[in-house]
C-alpha positions in Angstrom: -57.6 134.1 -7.3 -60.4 132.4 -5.3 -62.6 135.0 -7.0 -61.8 133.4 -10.6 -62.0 129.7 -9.1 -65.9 130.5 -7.9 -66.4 132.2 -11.2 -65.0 129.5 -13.2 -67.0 126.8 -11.0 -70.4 128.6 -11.3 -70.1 128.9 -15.0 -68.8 125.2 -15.6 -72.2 124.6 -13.0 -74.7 126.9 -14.0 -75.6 125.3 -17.4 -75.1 121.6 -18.6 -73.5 121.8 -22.1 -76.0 120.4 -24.8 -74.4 118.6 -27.7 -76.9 118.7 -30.9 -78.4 114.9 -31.9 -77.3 114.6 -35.9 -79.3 110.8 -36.3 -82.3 109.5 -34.6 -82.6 105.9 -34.1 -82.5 104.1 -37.5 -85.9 102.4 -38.6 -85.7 98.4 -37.8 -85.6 97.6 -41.1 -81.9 99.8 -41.6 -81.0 98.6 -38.1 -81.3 94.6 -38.9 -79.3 95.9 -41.8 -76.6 97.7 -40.2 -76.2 94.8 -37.8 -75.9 92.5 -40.1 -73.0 94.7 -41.9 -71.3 94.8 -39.1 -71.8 90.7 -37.9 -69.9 90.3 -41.2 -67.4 93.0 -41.0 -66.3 91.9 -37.8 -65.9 87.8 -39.2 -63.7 89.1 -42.1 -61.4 91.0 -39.6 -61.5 87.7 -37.7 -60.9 85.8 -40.9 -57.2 88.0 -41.5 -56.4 86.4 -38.0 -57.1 82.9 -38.7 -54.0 80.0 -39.7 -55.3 77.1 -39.6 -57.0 75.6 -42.8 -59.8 74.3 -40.6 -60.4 77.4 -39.0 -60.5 79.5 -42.1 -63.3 77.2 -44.1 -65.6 77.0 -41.2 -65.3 80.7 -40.6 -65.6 81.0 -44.5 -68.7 79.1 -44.2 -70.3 81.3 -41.5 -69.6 84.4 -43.8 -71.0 82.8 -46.4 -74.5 82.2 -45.1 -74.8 85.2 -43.7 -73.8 87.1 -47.1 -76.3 84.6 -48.7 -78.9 85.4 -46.4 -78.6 89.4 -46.3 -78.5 89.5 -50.1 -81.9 87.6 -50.2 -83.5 89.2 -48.1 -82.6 92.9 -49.1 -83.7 91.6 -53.3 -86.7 90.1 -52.1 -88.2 92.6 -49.2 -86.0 96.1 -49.3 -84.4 96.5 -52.9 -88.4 95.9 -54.5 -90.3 98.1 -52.0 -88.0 100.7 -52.2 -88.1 100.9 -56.2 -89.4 104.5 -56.3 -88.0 105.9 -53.5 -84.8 105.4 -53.9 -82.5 106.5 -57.4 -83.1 103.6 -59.2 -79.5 103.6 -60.1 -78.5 103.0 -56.5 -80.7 100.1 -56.4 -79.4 99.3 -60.2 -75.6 98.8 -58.7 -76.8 97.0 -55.4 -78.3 94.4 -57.5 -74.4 94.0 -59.6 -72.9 94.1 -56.8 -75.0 91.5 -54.9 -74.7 89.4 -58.1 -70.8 90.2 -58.3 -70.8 88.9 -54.9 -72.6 85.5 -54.8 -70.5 84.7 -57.7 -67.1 85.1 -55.6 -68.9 83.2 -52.9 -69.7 80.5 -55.0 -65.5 80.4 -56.6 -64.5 80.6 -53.0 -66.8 77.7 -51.8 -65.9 75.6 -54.8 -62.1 75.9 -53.3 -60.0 74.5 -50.4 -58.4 77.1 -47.9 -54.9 75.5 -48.7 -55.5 76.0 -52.5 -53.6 79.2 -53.9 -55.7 82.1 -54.2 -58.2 81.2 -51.9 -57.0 83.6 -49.2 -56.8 86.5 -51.5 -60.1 85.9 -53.3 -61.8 86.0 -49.4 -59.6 89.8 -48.8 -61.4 90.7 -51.8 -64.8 89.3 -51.0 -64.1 91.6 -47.8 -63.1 95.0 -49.7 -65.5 94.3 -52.4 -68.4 93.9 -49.5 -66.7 96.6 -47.4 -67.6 98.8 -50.7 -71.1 97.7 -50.9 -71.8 98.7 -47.3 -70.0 102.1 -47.5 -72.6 103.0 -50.2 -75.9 101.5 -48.8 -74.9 103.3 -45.0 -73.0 106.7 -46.5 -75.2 110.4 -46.7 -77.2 110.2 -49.6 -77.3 106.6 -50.1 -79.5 103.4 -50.5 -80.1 103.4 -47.0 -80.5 107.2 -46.2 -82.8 107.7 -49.5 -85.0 104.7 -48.0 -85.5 106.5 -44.6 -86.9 110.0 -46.3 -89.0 107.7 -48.6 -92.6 106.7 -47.1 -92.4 103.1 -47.0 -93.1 101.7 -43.3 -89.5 100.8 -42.5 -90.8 99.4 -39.0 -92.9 96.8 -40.2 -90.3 96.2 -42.9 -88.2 95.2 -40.4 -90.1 92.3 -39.1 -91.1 91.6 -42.6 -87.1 91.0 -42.8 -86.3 89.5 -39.5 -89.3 86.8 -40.3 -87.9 86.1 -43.4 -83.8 86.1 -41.8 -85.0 83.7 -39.6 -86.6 81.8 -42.1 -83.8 81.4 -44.5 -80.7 81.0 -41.9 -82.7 77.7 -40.6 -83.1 76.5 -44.3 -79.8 77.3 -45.5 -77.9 76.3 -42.0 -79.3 72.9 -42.4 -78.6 72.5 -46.1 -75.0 73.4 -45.1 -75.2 70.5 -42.4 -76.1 67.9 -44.6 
């Protein structure tokens, strides 16, 4: 018995167990990206939480620029400099989808929280951008085609942080006023 304890100790010892790296770090363009995905993500959850109608448009409102400002940004910088690397198709749908998008944004911002629908037309805001994500961030998509491409995806990146910046102080005090 104390032979198969020092065997099992030098074995669990002798060797650290390597576990195999799948992803390196993401570019900074794809990792502004993701960020921002997940920023928004996490305010819808947030959202579902909410009661009060004063709470719910000022959240709304927070998702709302940001949306805004990630669409523009990915039309303007990503989706055009990434026309040939990535199946146009892909970049076809992202477009719709963007468009699909601001246009549910601009119904929901044309409404009161207490008005019927309004809820339900932000859960689908959230599923519809939930879907958008899943196929910019999945194998094989927007995102993944856009890393193998040979676009510089670091200087991208501050390309679309400059820009983020940019709009989110524009936007934020068009909102204000």
């Amino acid at each position: 018995m104390a032979t198969a304890a020092k065997t099992t100790a030098k074995t669990k010892s002798a060797k650290p167990r390597r576990t195999r790296r799948t992803a390196r770090r993401d570019p900074l363009a794809i990792t502004l990206l993701k960020k921002d995905h997940r920023e928004v993500e996490g305010m819808f959850d947030e959202y579902e939480q909410l009661e009060s109608d004063a709470e719910k448009q000022a959240l709304f409102n927070k998702i709302a620029l940001a949306l805004k400002v990630h669409t523009q940004i990915e039309e303007e910088i990503l989706y055009p400099e990434e026309r040939g690397e990535v199946d146009d198709d892909l970049l076809d749908e992202a477009y719709v989808e963007h468009d699909g998008a601001k246009k549910l944004i601009a119904e929901i911002e044309a409404m009161k929280p207490s008005e019927e629908f309004y809820d339900a037309k932000v859960k689908v805001l959230s599923e519809y951008i939930k879907h958008h994500v899943k196929e910019e961030e999945q194998p094989g998509g927007l995102f993944s085609q856009a890393k193998k491409g040979d676009e510089d995806l670091e200087a991208m990146g501050e390309r679309l942080k400059a820009r983020k910046e940019e709009l989110m102080t524009k936007m934020a005090g068009k909102a204000v006023n």
